[in-house]
N, C-alpha and C positions, 0 to 999 in steps of 0.2 A: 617149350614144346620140344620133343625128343624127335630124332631124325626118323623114329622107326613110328612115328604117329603122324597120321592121318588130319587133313584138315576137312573137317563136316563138311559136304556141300560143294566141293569145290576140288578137279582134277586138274592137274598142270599140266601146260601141254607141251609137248614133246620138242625139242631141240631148243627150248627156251626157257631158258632158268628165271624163276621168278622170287622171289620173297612170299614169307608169308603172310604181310598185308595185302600183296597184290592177290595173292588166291580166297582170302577172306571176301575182297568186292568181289569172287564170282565167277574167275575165271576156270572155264569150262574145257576151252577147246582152242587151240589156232588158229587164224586165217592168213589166207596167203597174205593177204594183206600187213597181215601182222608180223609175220614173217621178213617180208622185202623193207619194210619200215626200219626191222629190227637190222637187215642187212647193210641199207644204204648208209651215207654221210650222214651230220647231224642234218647239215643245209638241205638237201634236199628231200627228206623224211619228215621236216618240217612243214617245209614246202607241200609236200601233198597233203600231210593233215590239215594243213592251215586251207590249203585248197578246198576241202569237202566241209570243215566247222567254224570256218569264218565267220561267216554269219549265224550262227549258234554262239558264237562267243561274243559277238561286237552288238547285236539284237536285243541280247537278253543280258540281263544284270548277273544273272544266277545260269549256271552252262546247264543244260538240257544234258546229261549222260546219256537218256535215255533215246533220244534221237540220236546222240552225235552216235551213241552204239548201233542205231539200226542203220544209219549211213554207210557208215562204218565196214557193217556187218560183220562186227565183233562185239563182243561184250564191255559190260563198264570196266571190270578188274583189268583187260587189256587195253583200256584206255589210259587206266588209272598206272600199267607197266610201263607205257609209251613215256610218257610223264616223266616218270621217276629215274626210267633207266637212260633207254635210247637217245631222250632228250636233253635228260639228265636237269629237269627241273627244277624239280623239290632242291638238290643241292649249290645251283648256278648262283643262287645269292649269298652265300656261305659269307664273303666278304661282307656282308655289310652285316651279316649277324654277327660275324666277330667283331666288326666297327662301332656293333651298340653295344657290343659287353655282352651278346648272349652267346650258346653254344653253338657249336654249327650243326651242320646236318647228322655228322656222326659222334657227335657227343662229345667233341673236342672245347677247350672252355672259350670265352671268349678273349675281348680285349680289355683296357681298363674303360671306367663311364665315362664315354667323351663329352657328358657336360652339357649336351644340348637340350634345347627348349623342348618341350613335349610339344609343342605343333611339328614341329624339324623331327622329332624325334617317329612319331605317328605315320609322318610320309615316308620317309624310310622305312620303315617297318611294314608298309604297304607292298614295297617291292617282294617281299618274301612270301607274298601270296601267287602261288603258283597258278592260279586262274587270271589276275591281273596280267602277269607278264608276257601269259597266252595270247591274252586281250591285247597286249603293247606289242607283239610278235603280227598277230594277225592285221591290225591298222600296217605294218610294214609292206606284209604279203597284198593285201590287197590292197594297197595304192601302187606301190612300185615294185611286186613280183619279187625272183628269188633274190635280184639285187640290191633291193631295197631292205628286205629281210636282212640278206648278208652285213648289210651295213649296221641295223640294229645291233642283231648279232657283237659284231667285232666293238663297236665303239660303246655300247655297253659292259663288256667285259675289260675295254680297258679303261674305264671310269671307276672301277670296282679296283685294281690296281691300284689306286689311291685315292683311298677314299677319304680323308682330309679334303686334300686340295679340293676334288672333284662333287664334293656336299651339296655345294650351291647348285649344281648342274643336274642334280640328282632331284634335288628340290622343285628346278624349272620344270623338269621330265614329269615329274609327279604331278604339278598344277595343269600341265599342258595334257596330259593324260587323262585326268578327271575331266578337265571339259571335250574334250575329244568325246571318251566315253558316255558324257551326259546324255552329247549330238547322238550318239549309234543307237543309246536304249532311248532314245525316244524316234528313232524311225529316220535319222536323217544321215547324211553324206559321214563317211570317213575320214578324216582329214590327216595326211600325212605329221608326222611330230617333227618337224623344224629344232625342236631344243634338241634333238638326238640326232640329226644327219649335218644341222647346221644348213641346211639346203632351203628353199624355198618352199612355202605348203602347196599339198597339191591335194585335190579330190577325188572321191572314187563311191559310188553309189556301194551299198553294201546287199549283196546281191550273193542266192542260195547257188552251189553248181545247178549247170545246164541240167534239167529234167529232174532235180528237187524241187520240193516246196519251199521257200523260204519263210523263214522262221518268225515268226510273230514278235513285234517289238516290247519286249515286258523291262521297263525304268524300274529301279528299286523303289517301293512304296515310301512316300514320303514317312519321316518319322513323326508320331502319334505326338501330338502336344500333351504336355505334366499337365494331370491336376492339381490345382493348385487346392487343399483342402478348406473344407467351409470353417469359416472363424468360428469358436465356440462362441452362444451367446452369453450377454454378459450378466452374470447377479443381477437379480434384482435387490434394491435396497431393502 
C-alpha cells in the first residue's frame, strides 16, 4: 500500500501514528483516554489499562475487545495500538523467539534450534502470545497494584537476558500460570505467581472497577473427544 492510499473504513487519529494493521481493526477516532495512555510511562499506562480490563482478561479464556472497547470507550484498533506500541507487547518477547530459532517481531532471523523437547518447546512459545502476558501482567496488578506489576515487569525481562540459563524458570512461570488461569476462568481468587517474584502467594478476588459489571466467568471449552472410527465389518466366508 502506497502512502497516497487510503485504508477502507478506517480514519487515524490525529497526534497518533499508527500502522496499518492497527487502522484495519477500526480505528476511527482518539480518546483522551488514548491519548494520556499513549503519553505516560509504560508502568503506569499499564496500570490503568490493567485497572479497567482485569477482569475481562483474568474471567474469560478469550479477551472480550468488545467490552474492554466500551470501558474503555475506544475502539478495538486502539486497543489493538496500546498493545503493540505504547506497551510494546507484540515485540516484548522477541527473546525467546529468537531463543527457539524463529524470527522476531521485525523480521530479524532467529537463533540456532536449541534442541528442546516440544512440551518445553510449546510453553515457551506460549509466552508470545500477547493476551497470555496480559493475563500474567494483570494477576500482578491485581493482587499487588503497580508494585507488584513493576516487579513482573523487571524480573521477566531480565529472565529473557538469558535465556539458557533462565528455561527452567520460564517453564515454572508457565505451569504456575495455567493453573492460576484455570482458577480465574472458572470464577475463582487470583493468585499471586511466587515462580516470578520469588515472594510468597497472595490472593485477590477478581473483581470488575467500582460501577462496572463484572464480566461473566467463560473457561475454555473442554476439548471434543476423537472419534474413534467404526471397524469395518468383516467378510463373510
Amino acid at each position: 500500500m502506497t502512502d497516497d492510499e487510503e485504508l477502507e473504513g478506517a480514519v487515524l487519529p490525529e497526534g497518533i501514528e499508527v500502522d496499518e494493521t492497527s487502522a484495519y481493526f477500526g480505528i476511527t477516532d482518539s480518546s483522551d483516554l488514548i491519548n494520556r495512555l499513549a503519553e505516560t510511562d509504560r508502568l503506569n499506562g499499564l496500570g490503568e489499562f490493567l485497572s479497567i480490563t482485569g477482569d475481562l482478561l483474568l474471567k474469560q479464556a478469550t479477551f472480550d475487545f468488545e467490552m474492554a472497547a466500551s470501558r474503555l470507550e475506544v475502539e478495538g484498533g486502539e486497543i489493538y495500538w496500546l498493545i503493540s506500541e505504547p506497551f510494546g507487547i507484540l515485540s516484548w518477547t522477541d527473546p525467546i523467539r529468537v531463543y527457539l530459532g524463529q524470527e522476531d517481531s521485525m523480521g530479524n532471523s532467529g537463533g540456532p534450534d536449541p534442541g528442546l523437547a516440544a512440551t518445553e518447546k510449546d510453553a515457551l512459545e506460549a509466552f508470545n502470545d500477547p493476551f497470555r502476558l496480559l493475563k500474567m501482567l494483570a494477576i500482578g496488578h491485581m493482587c499487588g497494584g503497580l508494585q507488584e506489576l513493576d516487579q513482573y515487569l523487571a524480573n521477566f525481562e531480565a529472565w529473557m537476558e538469558d535465556m539458557p540459563t533462565n528455561k527452567v524458570r520460564f517453564l515454572a512461570l508457565h505451569q504456575q500460570l495455567t493453573s492460576v488461569l484455570r482458577e480465574t476462568h472458572g470464577g475463582g481468587d487470583a493468585s499471586s505467581l511466587s515462580s516470578l517474584t520469588g515472594g510468597p502467594v497472595t490472593k485477590a478476588s477478581v473483581e470488575a472497577p467500582e460501577g462496572m459489571k463484572t464480566a461473566e466467568a467463560k473457561p475454555e471449552p473442554a476439548p471434543q473427544p476423537k472419534m474413534e472410527p467404526e471397524p469395518e465389518p468383516e467378510p463373510e466366508p
